[in-house]
DOZAPA-588668 format. One record per atom (N, C-alpha, C, O, CB): residue in one letter; atom name; y negated, x, z. Coordinates in Angstrom, 2 decimals. Each point is the difference from the previous one (the first is absolute). Glycine has a CB too. Example, Ala and Ser with C-alpha at 12.3 -4.5 7.8 and 13.67 -1.06 7.14 Angstrom:
REM DOZAPA-588668
@residu: a; atome: N; c2: 5.69; c1: 13.19; c3: 7.80
@residu: a; atome: CA; c2: -1.19; c1: -0.89; c3: 0.00
@residu: a; atome: C; c2: -1.20; c1: 0.90; c3: 0.00
@residu: a; atome: O; c2: 0.02; c1: 1.04; c3: 0.66
@residu: a; atome: CB; c2: 1.15; c1: -2.93; c3: 0.59
@residu: s; atome: N; c2: -2.22; c1: 1.54; c3: -1.97
@residu: s; atome: CA; c2: -1.19; c1: 0.82; c3: 0.06
@residu: s; atome: C; c2: -1.09; c1: -0.77; c3: 0.73
@residu: s; atome: O; c2: -1.11; c1: 0.51; c3: 0.17
@residu: s; atome: CB; c2: 1.74; c1: 0.67; c3: -2.32
REM end
This chain:
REM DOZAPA-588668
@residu: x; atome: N; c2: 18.00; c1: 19.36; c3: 9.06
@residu: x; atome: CA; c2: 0.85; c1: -1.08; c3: 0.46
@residu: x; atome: C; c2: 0.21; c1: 0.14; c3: 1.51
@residu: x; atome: O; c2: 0.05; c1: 1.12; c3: 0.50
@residu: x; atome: CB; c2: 1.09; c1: -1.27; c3: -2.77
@residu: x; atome: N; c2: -0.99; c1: -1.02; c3: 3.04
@residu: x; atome: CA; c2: -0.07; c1: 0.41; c3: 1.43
@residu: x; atome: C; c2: 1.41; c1: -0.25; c3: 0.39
@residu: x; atome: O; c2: 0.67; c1: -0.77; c3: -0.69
@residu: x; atome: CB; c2: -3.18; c1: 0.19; c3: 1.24
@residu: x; atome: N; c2: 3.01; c1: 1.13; c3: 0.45
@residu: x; atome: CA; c2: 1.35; c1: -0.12; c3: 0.36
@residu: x; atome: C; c2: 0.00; c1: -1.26; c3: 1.32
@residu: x; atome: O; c2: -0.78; c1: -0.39; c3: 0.87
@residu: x; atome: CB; c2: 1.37; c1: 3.29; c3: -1.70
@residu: x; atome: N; c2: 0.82; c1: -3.22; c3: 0.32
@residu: x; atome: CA; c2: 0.56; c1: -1.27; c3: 1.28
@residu: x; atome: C; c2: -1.07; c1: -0.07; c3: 0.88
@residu: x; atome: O; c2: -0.80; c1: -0.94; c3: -0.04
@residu: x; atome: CB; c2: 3.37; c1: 1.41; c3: 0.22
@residu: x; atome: N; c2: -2.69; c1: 0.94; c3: 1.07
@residu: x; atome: CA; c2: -0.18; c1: -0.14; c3: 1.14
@residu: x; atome: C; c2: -1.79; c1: -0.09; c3: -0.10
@residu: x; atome: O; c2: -0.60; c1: -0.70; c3: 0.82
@residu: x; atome: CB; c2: 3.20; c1: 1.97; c3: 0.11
@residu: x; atome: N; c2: -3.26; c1: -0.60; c3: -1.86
@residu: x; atome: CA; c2: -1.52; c1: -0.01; c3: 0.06
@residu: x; atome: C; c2: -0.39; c1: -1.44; c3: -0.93
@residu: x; atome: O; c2: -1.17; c1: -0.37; c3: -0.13
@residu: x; atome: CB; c2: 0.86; c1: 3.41; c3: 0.32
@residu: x; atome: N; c2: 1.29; c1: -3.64; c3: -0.69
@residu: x; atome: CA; c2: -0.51; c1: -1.15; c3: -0.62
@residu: x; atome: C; c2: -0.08; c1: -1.15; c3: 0.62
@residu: x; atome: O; c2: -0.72; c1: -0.95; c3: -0.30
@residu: x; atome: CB; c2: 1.39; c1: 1.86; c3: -1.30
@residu: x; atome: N; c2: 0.51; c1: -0.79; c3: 2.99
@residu: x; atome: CA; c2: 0.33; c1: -1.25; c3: 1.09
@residu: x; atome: C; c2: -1.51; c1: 0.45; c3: 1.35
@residu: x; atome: O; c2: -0.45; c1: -0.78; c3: 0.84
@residu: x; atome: CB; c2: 4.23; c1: 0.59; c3: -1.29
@residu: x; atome: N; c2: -4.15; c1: 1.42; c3: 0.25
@residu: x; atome: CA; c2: -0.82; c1: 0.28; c3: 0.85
@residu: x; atome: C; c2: -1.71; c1: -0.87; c3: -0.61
@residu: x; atome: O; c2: -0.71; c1: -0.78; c3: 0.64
@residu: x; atome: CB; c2: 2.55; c1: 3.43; c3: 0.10
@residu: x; atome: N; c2: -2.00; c1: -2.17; c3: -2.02
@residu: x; atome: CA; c2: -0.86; c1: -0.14; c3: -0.36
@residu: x; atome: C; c2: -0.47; c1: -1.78; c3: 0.00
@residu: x; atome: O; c2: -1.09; c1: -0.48; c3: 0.34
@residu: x; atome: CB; c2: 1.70; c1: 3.05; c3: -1.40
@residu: x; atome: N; c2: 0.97; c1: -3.49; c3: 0.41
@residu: x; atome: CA; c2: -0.49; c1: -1.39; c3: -0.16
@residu: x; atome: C; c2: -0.11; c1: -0.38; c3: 1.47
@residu: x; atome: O; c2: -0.85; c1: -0.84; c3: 0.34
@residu: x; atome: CB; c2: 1.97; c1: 0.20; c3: -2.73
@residu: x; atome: N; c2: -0.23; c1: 1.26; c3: 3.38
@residu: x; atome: CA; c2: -0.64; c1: -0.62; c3: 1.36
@residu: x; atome: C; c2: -1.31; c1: 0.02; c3: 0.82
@residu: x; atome: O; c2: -0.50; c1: -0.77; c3: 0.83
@residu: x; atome: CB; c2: 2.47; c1: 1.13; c3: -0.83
@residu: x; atome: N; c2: -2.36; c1: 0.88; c3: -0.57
@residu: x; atome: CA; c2: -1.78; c1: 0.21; c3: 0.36
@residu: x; atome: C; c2: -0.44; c1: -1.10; c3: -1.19
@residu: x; atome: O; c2: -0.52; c1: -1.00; c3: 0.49
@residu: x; atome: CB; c2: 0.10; c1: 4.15; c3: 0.36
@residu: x; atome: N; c2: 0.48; c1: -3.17; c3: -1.87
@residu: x; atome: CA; c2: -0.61; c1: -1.40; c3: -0.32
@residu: x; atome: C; c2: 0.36; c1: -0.78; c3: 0.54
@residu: x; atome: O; c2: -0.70; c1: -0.06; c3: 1.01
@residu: x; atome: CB; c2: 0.37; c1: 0.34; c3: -2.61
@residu: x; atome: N; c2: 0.93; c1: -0.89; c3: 1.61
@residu: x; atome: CA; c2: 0.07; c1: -1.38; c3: 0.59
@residu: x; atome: C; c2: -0.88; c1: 0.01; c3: 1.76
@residu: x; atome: O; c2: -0.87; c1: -0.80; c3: 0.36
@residu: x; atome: CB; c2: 3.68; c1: 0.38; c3: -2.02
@residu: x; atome: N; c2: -2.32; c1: 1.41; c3: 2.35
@residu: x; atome: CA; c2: -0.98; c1: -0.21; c3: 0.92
@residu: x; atome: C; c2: -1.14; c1: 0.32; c3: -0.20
@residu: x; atome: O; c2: -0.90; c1: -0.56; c3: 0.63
@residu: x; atome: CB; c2: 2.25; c1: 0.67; c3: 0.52
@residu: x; atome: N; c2: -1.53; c1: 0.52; c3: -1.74
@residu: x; atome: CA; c2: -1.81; c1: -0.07; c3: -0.82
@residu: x; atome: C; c2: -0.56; c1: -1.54; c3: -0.59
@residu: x; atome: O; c2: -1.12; c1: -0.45; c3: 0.24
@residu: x; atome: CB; c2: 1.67; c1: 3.15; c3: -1.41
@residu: x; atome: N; c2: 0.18; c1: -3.16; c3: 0.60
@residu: x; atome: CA; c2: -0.15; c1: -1.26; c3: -0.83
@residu: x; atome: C; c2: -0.16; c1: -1.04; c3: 1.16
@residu: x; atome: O; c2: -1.04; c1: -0.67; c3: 0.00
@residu: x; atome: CB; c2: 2.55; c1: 1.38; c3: -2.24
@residu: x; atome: N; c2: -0.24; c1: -0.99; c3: 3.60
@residu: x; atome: CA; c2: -0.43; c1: -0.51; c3: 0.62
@residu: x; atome: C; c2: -1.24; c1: -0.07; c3: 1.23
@residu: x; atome: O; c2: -0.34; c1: -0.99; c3: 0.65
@residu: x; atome: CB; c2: 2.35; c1: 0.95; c3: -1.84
@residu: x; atome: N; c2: -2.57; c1: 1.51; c3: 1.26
@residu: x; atome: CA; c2: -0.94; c1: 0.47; c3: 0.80
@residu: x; atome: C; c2: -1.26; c1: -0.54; c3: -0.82
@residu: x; atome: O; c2: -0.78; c1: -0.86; c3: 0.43
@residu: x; atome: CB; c2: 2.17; c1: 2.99; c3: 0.64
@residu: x; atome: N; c2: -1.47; c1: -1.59; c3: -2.12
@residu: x; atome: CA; c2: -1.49; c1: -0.80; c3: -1.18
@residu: x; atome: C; c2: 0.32; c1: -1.68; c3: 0.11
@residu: x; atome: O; c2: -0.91; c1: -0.69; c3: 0.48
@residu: x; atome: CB; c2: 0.77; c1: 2.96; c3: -2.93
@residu: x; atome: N; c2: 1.04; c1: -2.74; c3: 2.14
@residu: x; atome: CA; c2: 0.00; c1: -1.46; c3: 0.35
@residu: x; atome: C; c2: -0.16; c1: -0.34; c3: -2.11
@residu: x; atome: O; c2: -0.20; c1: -1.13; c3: -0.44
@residu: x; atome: CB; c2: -1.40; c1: 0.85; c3: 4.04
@residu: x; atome: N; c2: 1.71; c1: 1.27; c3: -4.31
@residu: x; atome: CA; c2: -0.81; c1: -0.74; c3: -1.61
@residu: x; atome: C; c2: 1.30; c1: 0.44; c3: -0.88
@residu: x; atome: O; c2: -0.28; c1: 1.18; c3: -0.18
@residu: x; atome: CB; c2: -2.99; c1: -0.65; c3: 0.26
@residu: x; atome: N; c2: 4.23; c1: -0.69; c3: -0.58
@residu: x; atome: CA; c2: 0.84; c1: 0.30; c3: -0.71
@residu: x; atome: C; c2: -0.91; c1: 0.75; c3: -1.70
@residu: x; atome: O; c2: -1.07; c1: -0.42; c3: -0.44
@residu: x; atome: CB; c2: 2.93; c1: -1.79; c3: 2.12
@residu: x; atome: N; c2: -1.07; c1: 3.31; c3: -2.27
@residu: x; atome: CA; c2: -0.49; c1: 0.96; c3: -1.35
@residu: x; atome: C; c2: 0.08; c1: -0.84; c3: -0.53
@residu: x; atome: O; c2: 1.05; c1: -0.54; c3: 0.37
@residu: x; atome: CB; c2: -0.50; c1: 2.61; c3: -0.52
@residu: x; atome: N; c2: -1.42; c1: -3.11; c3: -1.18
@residu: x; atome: CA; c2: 1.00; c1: -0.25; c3: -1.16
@residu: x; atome: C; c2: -0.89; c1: 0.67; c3: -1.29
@residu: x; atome: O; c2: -1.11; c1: -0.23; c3: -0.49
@residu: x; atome: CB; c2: 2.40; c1: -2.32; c3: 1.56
@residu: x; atome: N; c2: -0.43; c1: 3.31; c3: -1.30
@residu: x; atome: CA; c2: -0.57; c1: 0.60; c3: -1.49
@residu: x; atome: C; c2: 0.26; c1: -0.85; c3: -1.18
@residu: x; atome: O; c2: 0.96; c1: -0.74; c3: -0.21
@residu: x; atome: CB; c2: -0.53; c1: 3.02; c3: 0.99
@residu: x; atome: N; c2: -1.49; c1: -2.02; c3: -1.51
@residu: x; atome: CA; c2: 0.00; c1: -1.09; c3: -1.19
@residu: x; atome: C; c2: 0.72; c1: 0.67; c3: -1.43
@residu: x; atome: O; c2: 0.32; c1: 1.19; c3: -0.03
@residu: x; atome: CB; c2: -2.79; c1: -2.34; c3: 1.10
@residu: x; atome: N; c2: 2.59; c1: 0.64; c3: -1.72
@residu: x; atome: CA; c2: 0.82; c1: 0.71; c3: -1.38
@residu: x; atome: C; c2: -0.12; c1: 1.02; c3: -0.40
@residu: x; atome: O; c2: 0.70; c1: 1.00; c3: -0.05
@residu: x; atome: CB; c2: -0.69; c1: -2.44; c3: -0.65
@residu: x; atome: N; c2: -1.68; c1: 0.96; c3: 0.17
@residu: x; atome: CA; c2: -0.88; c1: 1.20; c3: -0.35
@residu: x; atome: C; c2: 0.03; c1: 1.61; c3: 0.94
@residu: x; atome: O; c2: -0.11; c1: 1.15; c3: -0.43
@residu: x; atome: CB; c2: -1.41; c1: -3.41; c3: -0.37
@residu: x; atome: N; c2: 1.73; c1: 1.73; c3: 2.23
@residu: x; atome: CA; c2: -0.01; c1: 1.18; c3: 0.87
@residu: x; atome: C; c2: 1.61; c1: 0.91; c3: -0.04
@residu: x; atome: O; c2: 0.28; c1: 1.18; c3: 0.20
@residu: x; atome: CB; c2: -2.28; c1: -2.72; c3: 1.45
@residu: x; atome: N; c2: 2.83; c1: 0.35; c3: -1.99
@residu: x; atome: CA; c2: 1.29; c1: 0.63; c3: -0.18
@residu: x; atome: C; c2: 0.04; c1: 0.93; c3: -1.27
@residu: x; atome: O; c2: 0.77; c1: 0.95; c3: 0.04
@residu: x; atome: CB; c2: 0.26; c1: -2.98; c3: 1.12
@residu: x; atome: N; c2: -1.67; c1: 1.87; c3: -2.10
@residu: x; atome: CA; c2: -0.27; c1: 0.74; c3: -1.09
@residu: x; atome: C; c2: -0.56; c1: 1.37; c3: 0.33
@residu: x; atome: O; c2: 0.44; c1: 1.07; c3: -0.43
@residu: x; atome: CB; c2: -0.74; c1: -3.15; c3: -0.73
@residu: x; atome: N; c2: -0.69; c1: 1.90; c3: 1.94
@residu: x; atome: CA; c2: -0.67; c1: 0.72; c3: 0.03
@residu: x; atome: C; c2: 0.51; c1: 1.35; c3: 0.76
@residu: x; atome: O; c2: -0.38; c1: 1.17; c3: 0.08
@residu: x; atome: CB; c2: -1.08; c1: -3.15; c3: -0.50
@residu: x; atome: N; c2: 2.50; c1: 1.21; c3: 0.93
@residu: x; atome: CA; c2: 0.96; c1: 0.75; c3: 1.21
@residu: x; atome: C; c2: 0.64; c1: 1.13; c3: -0.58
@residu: x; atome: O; c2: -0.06; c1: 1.22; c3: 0.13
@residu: x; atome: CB; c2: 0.66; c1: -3.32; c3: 1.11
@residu: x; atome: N; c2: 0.33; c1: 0.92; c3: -2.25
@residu: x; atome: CA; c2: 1.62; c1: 0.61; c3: -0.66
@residu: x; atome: C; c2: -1.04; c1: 1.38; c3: -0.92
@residu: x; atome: O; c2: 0.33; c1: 1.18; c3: -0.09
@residu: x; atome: CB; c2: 1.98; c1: -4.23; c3: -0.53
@residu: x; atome: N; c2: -3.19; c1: 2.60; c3: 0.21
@residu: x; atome: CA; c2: -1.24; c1: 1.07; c3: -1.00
@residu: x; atome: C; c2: -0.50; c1: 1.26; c3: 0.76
@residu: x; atome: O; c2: -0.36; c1: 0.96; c3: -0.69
@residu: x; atome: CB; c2: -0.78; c1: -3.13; c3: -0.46
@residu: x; atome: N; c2: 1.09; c1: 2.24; c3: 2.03
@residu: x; atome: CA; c2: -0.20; c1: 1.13; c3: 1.30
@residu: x; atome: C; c2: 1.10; c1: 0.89; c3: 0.47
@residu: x; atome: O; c2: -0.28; c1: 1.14; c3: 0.38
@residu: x; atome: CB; c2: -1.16; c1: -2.77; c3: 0.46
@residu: x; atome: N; c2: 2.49; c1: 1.26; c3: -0.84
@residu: x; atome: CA; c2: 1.01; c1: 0.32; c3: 0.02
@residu: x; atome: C; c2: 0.77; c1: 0.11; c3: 1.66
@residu: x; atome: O; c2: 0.81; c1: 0.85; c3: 0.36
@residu: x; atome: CB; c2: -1.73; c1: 0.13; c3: -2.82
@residu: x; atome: N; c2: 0.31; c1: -2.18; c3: 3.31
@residu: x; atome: CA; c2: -0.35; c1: -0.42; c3: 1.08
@residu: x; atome: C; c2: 1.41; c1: -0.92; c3: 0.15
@residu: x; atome: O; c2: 0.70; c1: -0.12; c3: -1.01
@residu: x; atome: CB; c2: -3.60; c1: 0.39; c3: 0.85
@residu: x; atome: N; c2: 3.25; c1: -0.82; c3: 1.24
@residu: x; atome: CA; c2: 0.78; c1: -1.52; c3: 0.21
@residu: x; atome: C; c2: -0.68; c1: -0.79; c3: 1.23
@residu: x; atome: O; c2: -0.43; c1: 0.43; c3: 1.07
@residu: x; atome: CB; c2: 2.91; c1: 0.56; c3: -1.89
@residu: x; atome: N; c2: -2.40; c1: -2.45; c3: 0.22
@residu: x; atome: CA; c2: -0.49; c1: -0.93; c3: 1.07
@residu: x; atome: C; c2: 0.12; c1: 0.41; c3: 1.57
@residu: x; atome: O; c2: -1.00; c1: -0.32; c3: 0.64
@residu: x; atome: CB; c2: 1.65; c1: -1.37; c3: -2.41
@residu: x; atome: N; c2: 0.44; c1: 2.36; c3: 2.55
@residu: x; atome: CA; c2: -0.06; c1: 0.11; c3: 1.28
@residu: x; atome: C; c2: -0.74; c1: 1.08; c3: 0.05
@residu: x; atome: O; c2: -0.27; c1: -0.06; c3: 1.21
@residu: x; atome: CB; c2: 2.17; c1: -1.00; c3: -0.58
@residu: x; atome: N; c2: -2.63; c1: 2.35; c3: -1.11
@residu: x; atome: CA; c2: -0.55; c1: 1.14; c3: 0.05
@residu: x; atome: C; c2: -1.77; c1: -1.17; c3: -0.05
@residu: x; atome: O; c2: -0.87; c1: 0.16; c3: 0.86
@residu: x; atome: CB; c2: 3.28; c1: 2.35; c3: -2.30
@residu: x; atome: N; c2: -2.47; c1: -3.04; c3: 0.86
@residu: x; atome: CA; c2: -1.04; c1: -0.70; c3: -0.25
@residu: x; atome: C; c2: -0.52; c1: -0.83; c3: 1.04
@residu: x; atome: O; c2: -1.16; c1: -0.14; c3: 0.39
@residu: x; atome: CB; c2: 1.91; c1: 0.31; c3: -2.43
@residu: x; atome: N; c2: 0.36; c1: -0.71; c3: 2.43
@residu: x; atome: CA; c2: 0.19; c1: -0.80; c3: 1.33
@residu: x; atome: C; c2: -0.69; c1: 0.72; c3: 1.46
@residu: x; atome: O; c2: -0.83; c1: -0.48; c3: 0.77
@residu: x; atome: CB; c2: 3.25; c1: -0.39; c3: -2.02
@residu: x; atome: N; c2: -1.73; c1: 2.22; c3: 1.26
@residu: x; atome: CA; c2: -0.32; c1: 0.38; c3: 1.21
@residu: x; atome: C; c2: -1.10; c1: 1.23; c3: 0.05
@residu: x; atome: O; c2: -0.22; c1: 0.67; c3: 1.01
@residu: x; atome: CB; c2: 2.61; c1: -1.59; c3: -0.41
@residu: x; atome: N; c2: -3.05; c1: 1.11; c3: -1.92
@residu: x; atome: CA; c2: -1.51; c1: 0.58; c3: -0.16
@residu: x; atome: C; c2: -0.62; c1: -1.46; c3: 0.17
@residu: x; atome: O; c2: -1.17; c1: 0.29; c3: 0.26
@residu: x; atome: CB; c2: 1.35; c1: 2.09; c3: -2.11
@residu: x; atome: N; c2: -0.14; c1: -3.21; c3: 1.86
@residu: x; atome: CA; c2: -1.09; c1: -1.58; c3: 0.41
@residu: x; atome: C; c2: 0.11; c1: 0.21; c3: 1.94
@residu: x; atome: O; c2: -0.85; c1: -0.17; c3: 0.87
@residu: x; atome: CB; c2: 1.88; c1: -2.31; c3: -3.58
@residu: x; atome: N; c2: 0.51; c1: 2.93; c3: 2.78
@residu: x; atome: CA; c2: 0.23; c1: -0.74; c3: 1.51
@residu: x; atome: C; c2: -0.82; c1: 1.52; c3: 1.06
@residu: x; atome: O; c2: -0.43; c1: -0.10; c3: 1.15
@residu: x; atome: CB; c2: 3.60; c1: -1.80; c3: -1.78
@residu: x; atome: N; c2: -3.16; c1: 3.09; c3: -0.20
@residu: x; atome: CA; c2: -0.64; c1: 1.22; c3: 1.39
@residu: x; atome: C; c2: -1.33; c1: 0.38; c3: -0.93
@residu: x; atome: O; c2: -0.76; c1: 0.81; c3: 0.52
@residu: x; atome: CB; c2: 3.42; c1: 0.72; c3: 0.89
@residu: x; atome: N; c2: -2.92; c1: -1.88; c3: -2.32
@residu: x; atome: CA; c2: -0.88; c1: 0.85; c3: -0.31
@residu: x; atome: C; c2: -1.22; c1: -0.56; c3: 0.49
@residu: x; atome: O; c2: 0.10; c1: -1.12; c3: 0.51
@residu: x; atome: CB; c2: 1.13; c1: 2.00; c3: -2.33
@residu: x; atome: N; c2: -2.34; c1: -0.36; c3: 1.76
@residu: x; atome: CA; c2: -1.51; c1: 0.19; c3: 0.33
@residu: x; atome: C; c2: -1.14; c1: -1.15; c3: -0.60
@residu: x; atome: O; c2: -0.43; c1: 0.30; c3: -1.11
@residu: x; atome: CB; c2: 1.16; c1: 2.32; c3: 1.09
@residu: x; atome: N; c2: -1.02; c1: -3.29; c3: 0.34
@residu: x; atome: CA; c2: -1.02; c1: -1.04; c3: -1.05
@residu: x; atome: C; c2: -1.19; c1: 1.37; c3: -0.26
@residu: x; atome: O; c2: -0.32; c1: 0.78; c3: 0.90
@residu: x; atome: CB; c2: 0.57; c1: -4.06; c3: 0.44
@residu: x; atome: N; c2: -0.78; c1: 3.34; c3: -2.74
@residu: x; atome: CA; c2: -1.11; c1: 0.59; c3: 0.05
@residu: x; atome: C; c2: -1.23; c1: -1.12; c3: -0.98
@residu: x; atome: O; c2: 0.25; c1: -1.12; c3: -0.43
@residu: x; atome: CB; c2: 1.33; c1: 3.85; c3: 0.82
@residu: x; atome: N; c2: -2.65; c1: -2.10; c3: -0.49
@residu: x; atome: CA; c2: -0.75; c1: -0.38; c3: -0.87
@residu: x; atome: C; c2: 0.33; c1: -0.55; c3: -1.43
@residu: x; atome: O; c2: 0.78; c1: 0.64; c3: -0.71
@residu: x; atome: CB; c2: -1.76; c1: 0.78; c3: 2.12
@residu: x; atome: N; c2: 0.52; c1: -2.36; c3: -1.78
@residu: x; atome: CA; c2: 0.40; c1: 0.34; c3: -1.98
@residu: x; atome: C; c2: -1.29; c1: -1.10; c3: -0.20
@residu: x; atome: O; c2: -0.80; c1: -0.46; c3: 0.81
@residu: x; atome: CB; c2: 4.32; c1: 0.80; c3: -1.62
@residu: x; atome: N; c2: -3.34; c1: -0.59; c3: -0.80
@residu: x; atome: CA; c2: -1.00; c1: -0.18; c3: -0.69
@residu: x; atome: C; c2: -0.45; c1: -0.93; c3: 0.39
@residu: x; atome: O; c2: 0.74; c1: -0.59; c3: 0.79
@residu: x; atome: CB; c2: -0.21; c1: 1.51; c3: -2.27
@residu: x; atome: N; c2: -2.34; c1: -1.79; c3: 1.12
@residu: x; atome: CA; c2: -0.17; c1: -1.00; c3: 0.93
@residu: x; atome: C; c2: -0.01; c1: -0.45; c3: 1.36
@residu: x; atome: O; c2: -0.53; c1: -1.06; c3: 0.35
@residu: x; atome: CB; c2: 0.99; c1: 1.05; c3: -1.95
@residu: x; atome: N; c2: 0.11; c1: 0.79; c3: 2.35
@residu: x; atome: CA; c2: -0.03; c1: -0.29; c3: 1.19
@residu: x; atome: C; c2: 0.69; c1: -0.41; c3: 0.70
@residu: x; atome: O; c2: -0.04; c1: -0.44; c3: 1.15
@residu: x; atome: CB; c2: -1.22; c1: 0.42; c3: -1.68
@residu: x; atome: N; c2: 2.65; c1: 0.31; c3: -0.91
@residu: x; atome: CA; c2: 1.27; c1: -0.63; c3: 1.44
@residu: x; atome: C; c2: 0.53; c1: 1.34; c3: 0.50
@residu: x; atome: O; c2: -0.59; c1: 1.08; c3: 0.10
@residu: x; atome: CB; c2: 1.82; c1: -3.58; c3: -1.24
@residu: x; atome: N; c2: 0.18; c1: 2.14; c3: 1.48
@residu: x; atome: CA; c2: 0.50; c1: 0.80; c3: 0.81
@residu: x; atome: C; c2: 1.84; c1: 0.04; c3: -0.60
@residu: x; atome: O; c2: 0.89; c1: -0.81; c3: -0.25
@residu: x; atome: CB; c2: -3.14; c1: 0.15; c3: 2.48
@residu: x; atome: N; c2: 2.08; c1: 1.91; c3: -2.25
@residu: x; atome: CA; c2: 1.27; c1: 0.11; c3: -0.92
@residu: x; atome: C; c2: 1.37; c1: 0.65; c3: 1.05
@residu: x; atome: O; c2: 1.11; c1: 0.19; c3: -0.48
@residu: x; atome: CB; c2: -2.92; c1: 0.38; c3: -2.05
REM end
């Protein structure tokens, strides 16, 4: 669980992340499932999309 001060830190780097990409997250149901099943929460999810690394994946996209 994150406390007050690292949780007000964390949604403000999103948001300036969010406005720097210019594309707002929207996760779909299925992904929310897939979330709560991981044992993950939507903003942890959020901000592995917003620093992490594109790499290779199947086909030829880019994950």
């Amino acid at each position: 669980m994150l406390d007050g001060g690292s949780y007000s830190r964390k949604k403000k780097l999103r948001e300036e992340r969010s406005t720097q990409q210019g594309k707002p997250i929207i996760l779909s149901s299925h992904a929310r499932e897939r979330i709560a099943d991981r044992g993950a929460t939507e903003e942890e999810v959020e901000i592995a999309i917003q620093t992490g690394s594109p790499e290779p994946a199947y086909k030829g996209r880019i994950m």
